[in-house]
N, C-alpha and C positions, 0 to 999 in steps of 0.2 A: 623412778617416778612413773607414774601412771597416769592415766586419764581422770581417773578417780581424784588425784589431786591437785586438779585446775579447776576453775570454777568456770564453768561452760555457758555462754550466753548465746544463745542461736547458731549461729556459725562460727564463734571467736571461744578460743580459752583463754584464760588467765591464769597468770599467776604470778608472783612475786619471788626472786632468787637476787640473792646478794642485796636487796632494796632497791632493787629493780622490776618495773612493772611488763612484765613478755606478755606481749600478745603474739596468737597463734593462731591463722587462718586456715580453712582447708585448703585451698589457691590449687596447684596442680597437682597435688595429692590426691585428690578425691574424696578423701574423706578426713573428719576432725582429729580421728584417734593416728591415723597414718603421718596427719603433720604434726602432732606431737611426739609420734616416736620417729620422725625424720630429725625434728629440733632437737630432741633429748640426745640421740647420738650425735648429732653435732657436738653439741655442748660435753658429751662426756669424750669425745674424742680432744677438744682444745683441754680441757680439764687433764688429761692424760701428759699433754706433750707441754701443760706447764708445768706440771710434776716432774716430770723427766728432766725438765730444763732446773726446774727446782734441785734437784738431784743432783747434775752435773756441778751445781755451782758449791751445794754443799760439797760433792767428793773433791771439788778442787779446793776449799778453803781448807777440809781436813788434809788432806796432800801438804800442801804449804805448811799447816801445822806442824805437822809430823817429821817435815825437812827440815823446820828450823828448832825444833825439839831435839830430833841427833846431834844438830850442831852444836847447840849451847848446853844440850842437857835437858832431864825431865823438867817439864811447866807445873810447879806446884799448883 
């Protein structure tokens, strides 16, 4: 995402992600476009390590799969 797609009202951006309304201030950033790419990598860094964690839980459900598939045999 970009600057380009918040809707910029004086000193605040907007925008809406997940149906959630983000507001974005310049605050100690110094400028609008800096706090929005400090929030943006925020947010794609938690987006990152919930995929990851997403990831774990699939390779462990296919694990368990897989172990109790040897045991009994192919799962039609």
């Amino acid at each position: 995402m970009a600057l380009r797609d918040w809707d910029v009202v004086g000193e605040v951006a907007l925008r809406h992600v997940n149906g959630q309304e983000i507001i974005v201030r310049k605050g100690v950033h110094g400028s609008l476009p800096a706090a929005v790419a400090v929030w943006e990598a925020r947010e794609h860094q938690l987006m990152q390590a919930r995929l990851l964690e997403l990831g774990r839980l699939v390779d462990g459900a296919m694990g368990r799969l897989r172990a109790r598939s040897t045991k009994t045999g192919p799962v039609a």
